[in-house]
C-alpha positions in Angstrom: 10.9 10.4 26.8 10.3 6.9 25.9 11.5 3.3 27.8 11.0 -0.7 26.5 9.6 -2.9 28.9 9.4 -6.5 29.9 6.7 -7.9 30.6 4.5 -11.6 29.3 7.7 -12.7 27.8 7.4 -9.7 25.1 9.1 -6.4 25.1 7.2 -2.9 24.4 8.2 0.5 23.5 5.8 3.1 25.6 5.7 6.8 26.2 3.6 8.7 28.9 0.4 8.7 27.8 0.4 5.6 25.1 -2.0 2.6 26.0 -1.3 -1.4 25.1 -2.3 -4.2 25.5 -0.2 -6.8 27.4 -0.7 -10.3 28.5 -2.7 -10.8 31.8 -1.9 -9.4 35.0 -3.8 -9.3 37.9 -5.7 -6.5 39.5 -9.0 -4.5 39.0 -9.8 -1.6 36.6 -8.1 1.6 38.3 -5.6 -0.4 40.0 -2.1 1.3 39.6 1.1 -1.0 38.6 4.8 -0.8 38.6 6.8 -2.3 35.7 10.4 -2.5 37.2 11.8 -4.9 34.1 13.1 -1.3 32.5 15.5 -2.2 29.8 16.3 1.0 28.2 14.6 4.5 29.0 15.4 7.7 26.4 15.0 10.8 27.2 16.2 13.2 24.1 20.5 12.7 23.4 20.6 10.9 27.3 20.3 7.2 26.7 20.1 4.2 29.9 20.3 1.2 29.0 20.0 -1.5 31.2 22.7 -5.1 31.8 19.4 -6.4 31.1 17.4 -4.2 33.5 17.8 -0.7 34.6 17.4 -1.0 39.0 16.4 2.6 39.3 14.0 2.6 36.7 10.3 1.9 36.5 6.9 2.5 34.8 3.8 3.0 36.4 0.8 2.3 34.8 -3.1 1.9 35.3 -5.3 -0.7 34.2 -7.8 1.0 32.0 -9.4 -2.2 31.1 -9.3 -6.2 31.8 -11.0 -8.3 28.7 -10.6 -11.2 26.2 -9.4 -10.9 22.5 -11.4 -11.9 19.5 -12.1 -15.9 18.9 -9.3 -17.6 17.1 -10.7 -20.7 15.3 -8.1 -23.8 15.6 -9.3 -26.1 12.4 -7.2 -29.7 12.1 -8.3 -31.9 9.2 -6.7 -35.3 7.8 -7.7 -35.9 4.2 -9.7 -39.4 3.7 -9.8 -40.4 7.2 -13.0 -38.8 8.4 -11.1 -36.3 11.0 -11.8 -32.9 11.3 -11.5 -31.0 15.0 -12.6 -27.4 15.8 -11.7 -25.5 18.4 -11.4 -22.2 19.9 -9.5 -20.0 21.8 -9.7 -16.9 23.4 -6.8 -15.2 24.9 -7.1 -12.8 28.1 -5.4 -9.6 27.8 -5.2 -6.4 30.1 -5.1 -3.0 28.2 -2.5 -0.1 30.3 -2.5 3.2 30.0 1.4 4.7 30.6 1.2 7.5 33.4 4.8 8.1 34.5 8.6 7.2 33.7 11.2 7.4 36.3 14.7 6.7 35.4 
């Protein structure tokens, strides 16, 4: 049994049991969370899918860990006028680990 999700703008694929990494959402480490943007859920030849989203469907989840991603450099350079900028970014992620799929 497998659903796709909604959630940052981005849609994932996820299975009891799977961990991702999505974009930011608030809560601790432990904390449980329902994903109710369910836009399709499979389970064997029985297929739901959702006009966008499913209303009796959700995922629960658990955050398993709250952290920052790697440093991405941002480098801008004009040739023969002296500028060159550097910056950098780092972007907050949470990392879920799937624990249940109701359709």
């Amino acid at each position: 049994m497998y659903a796709i999700v909604r959630t940052g703008g981005k849609q994932y694929q996820v299975a009891c049991g799977d961990q991702l990494r999505v974009e930011k959402l608030e809560g601790n480490v432990g904390d449980t969370i329902d994903l109710s943007d369910v836009l399709m859920v499979v389970d064997g030849d029985d297929v739901k899918i959702g006009q966008p989203v499913l209303e009796s469907a959700k995922v629960v989840a658990k955050i398993a860990e709250q952290g920052r991603a790697k440093k991405v450099i941002v480098f801008k350079k004009k040739k023969r006028k002296g500028y060159r900028l550097r910056k950098g970014h780092r972007q907050s992620y949470t990392a879920l680990k799937i624990e249940e799929i109701s359709a």
